[in-house]
TIVO-2410 file (N, C-alpha, C; in nm, 3 decimals):
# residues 93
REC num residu      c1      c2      c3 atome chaine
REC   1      X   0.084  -0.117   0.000     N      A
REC   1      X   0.000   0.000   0.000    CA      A
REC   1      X   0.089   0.124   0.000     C      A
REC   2      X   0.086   0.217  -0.056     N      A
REC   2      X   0.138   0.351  -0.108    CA      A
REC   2      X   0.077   0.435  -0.056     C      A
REC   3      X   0.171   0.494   0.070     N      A
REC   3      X   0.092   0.620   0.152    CA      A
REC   3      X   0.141   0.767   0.124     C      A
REC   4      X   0.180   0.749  -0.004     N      A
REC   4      X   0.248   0.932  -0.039    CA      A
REC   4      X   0.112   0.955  -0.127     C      A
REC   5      X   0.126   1.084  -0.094     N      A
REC   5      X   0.002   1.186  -0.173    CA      A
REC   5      X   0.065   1.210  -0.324     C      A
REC   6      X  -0.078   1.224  -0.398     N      A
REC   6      X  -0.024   1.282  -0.509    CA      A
REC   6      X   0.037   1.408  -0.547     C      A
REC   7      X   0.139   1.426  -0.599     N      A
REC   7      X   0.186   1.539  -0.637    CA      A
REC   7      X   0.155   1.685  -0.677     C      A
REC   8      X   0.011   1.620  -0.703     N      A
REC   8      X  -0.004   1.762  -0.791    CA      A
REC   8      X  -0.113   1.843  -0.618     C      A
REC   9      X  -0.190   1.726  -0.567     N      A
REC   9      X  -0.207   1.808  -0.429    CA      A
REC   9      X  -0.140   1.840  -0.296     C      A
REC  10      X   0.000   1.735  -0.356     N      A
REC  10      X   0.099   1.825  -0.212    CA      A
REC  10      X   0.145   1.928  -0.302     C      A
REC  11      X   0.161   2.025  -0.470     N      A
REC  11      X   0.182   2.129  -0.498    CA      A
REC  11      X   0.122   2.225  -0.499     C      A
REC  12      X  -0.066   2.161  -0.491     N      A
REC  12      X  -0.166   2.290  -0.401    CA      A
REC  12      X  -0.138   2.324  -0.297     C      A
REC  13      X  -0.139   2.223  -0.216     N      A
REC  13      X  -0.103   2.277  -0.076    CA      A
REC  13      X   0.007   2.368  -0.035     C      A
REC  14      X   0.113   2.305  -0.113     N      A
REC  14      X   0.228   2.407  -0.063    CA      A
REC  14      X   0.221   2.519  -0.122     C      A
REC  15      X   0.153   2.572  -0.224     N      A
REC  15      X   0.134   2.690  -0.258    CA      A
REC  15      X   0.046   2.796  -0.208     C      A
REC  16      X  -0.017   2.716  -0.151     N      A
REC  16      X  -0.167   2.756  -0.096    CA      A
REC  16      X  -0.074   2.808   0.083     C      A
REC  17      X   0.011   2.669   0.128     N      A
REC  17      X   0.074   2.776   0.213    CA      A
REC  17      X   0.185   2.881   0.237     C      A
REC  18      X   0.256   2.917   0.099     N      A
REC  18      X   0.328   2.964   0.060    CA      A
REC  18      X   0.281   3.136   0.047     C      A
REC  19      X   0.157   3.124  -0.013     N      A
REC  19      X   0.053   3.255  -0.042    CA      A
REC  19      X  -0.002   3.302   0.134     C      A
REC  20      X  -0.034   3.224   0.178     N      A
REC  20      X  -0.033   3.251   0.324    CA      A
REC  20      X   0.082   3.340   0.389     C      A
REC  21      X   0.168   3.258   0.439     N      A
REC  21      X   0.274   3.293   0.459    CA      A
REC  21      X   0.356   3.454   0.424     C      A
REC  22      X   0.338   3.448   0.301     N      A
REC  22      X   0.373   3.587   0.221    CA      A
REC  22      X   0.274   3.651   0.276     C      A
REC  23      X   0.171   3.680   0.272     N      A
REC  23      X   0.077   3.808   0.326    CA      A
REC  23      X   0.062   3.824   0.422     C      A
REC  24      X   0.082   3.690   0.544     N      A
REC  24      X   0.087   3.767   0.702    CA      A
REC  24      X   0.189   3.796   0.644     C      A
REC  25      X   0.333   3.815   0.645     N      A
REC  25      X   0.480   3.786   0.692    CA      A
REC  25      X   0.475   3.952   0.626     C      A
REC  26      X   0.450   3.994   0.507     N      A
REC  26      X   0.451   4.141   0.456    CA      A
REC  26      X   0.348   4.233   0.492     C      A
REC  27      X   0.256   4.143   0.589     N      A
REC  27      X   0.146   4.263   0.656    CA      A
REC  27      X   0.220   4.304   0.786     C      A
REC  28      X   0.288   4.224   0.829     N      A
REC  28      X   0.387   4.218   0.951    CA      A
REC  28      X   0.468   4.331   0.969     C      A
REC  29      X   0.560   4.249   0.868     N      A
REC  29      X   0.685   4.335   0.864    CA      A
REC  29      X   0.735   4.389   0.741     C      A
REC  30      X   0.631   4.397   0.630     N      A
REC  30      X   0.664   4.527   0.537    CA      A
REC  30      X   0.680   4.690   0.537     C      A
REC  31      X   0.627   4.702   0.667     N      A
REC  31      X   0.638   4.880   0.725    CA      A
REC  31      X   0.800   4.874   0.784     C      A
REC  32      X   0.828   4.748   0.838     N      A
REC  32      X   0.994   4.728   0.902    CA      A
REC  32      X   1.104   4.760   0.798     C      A
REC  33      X   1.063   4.711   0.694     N      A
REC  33      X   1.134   4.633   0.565    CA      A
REC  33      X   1.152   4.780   0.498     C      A
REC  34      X   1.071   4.844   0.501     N      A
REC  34      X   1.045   4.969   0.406    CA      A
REC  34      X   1.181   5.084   0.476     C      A
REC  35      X   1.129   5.086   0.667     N      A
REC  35      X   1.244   5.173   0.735    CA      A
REC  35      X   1.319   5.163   0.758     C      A
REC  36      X   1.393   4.986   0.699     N      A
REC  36      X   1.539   4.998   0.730    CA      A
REC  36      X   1.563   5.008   0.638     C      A
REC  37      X   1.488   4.999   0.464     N      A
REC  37      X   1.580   5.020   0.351    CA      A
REC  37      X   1.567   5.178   0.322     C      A
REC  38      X   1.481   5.259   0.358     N      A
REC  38      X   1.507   5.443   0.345    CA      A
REC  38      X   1.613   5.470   0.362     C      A
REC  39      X   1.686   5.440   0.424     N      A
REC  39      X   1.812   5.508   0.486    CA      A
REC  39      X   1.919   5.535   0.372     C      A
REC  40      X   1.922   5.412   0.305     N      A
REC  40      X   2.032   5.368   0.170    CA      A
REC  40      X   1.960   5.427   0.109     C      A
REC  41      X   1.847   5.508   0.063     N      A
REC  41      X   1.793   5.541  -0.025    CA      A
REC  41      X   1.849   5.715   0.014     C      A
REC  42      X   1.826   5.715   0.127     N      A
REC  42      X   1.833   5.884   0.164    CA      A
REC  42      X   1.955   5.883   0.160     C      A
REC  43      X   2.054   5.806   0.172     N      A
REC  43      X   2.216   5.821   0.167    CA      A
REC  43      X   2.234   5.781   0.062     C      A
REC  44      X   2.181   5.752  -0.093     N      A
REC  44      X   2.230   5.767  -0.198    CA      A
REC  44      X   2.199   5.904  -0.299     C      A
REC  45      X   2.085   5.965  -0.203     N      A
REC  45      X   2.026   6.083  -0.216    CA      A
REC  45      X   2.121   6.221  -0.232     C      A
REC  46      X   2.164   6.165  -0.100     N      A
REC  46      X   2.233   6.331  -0.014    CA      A
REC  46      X   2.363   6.245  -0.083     C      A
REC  47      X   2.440   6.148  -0.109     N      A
REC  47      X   2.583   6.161  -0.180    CA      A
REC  47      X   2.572   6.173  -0.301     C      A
REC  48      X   2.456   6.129  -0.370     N      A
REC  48      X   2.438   6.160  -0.497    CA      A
REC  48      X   2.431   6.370  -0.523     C      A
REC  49      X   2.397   6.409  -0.441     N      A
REC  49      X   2.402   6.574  -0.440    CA      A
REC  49      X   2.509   6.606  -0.385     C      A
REC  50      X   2.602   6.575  -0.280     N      A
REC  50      X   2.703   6.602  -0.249    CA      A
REC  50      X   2.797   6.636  -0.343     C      A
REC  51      X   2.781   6.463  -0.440     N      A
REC  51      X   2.897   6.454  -0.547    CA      A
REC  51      X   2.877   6.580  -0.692     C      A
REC  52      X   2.711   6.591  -0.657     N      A
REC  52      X   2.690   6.699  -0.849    CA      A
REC  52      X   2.785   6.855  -0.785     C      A
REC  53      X   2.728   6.895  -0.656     N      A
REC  53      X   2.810   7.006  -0.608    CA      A
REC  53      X   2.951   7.054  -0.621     C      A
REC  54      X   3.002   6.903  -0.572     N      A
REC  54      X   3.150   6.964  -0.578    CA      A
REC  54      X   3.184   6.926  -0.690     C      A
REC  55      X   3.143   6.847  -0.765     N      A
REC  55      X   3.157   6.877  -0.934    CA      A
REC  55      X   3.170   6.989  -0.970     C      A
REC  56      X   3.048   7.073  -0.955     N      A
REC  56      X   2.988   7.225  -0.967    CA      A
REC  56      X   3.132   7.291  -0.935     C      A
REC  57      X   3.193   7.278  -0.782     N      A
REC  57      X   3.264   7.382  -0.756    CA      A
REC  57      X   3.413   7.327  -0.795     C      A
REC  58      X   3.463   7.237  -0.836     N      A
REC  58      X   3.543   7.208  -0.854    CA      A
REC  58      X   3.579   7.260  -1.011     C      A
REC  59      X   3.449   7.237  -1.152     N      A
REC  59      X   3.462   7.312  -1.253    CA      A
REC  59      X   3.502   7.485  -1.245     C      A
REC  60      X   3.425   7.538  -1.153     N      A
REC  60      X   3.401   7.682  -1.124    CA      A
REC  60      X   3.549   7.681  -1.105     C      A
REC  61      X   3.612   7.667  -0.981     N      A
REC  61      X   3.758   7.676  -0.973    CA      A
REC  61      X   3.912   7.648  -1.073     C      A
REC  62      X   3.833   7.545  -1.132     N      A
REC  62      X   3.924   7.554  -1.244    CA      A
REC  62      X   3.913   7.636  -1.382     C      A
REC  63      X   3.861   7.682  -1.364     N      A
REC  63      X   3.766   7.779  -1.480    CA      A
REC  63      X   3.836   7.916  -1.401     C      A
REC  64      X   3.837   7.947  -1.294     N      A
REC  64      X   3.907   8.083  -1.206    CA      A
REC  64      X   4.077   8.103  -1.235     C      A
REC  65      X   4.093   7.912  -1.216     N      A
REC  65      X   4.231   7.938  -1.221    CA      A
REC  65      X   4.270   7.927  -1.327     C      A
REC  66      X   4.265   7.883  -1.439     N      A
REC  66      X   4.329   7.854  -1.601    CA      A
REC  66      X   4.267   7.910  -1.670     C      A
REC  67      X   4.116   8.028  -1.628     N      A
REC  67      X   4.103   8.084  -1.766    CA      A
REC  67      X   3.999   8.055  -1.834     C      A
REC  68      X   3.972   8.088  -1.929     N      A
REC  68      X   3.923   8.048  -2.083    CA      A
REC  68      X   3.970   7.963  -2.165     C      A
REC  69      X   3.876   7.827  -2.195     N      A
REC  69      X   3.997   7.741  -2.306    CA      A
REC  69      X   4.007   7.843  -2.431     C      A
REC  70      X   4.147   7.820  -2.478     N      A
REC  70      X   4.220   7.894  -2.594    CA      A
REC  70      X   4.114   7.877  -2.729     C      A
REC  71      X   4.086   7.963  -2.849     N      A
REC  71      X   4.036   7.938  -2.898    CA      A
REC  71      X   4.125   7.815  -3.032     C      A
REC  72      X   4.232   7.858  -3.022     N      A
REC  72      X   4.321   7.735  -3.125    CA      A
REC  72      X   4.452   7.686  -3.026     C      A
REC  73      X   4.491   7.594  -3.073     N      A
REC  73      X   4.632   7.555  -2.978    CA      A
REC  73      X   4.700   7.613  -3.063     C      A
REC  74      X   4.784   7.631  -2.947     N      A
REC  74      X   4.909   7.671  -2.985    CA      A
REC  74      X   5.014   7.629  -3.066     C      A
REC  75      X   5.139   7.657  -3.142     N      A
REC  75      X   5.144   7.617  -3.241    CA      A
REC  75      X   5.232   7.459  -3.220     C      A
REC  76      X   5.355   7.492  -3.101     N      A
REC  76      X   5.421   7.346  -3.051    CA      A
REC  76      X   5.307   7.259  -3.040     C      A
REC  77      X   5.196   7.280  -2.933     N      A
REC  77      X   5.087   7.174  -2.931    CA      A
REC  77      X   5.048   7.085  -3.019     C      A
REC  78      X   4.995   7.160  -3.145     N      A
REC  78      X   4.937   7.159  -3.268    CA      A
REC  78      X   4.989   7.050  -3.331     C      A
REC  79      X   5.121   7.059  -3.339     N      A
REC  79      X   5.230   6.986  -3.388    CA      A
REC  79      X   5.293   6.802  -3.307     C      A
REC  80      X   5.267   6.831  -3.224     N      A
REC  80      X   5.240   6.723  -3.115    CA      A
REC  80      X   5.161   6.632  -3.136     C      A
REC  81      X   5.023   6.728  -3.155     N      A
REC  81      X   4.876   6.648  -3.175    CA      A
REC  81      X   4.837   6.575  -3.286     C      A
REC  82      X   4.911   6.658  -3.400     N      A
REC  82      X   4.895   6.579  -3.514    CA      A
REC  82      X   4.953   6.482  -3.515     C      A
REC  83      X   5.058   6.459  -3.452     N      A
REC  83      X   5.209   6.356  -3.462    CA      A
REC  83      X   5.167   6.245  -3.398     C      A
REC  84      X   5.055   6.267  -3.261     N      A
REC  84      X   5.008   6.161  -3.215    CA      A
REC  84      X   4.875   6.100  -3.271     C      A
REC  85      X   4.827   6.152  -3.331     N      A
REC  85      X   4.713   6.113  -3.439    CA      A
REC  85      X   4.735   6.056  -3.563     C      A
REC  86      X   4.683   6.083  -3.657     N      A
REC  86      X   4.710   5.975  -3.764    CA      A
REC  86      X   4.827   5.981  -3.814     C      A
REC  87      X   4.949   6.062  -3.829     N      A
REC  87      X   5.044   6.105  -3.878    CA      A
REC  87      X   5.163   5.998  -3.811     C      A
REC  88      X   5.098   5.927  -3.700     N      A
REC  88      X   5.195   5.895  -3.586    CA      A
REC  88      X   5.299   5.823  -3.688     C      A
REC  89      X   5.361   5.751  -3.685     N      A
REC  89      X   5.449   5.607  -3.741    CA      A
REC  89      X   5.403   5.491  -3.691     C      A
REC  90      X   5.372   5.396  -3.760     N      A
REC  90      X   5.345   5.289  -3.716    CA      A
REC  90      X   5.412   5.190  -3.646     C      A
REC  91      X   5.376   5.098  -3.502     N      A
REC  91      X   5.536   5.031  -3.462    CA      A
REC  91      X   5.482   4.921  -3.510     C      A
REC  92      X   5.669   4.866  -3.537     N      A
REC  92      X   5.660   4.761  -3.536    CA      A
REC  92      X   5.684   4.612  -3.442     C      A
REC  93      X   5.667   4.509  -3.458     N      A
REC  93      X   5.708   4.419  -3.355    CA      A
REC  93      X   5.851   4.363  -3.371     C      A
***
């Protein structure tokens, strides 16, 4: 005699207590769940603004100290730039 249940109603059941389970367990402690994850949310908040700021002031300052970019390089530069661009020489192995 064969005393195991069939499969397909021990997979109601366990689903049936599975769905249970989930809705006390998040009527519970989904208000918990919510106030310990704000925090990482509010601290990706305030470093996420921290970081655009001193972006902000860090451009501003370098912009105080060097100026205006040039409207052409200069002419050594110029000469440099091309040399490292397509003009370069090719190596070999």
């Amino acid at each position: 005699m064969n005393k195991a249940a069939p499969t397909s109603m021990v997979r109601t059941i366990t689903g049936s207590i599975q769905r249970r389970f989930l809705r006390k367990f998040l009527a519970r402690q989904g208000g918990f769940m919510l106030g310990r994850a704000l925090p990482f949310g509010a601290g990706a908040v305030i470093g996420g603004t921290g970081n655009h700021l001193m972006g902000k002031a860090v451009i501003k300052t370098t912009r105080e100290a060097f100026g205006p970019l040039p409207q052409t390089i200069p002419g050594e530069l110029a000469g440099a730039l091309a040399l490292s661009g397509r003009d370069a020489p090719q190596k070999r192995d």
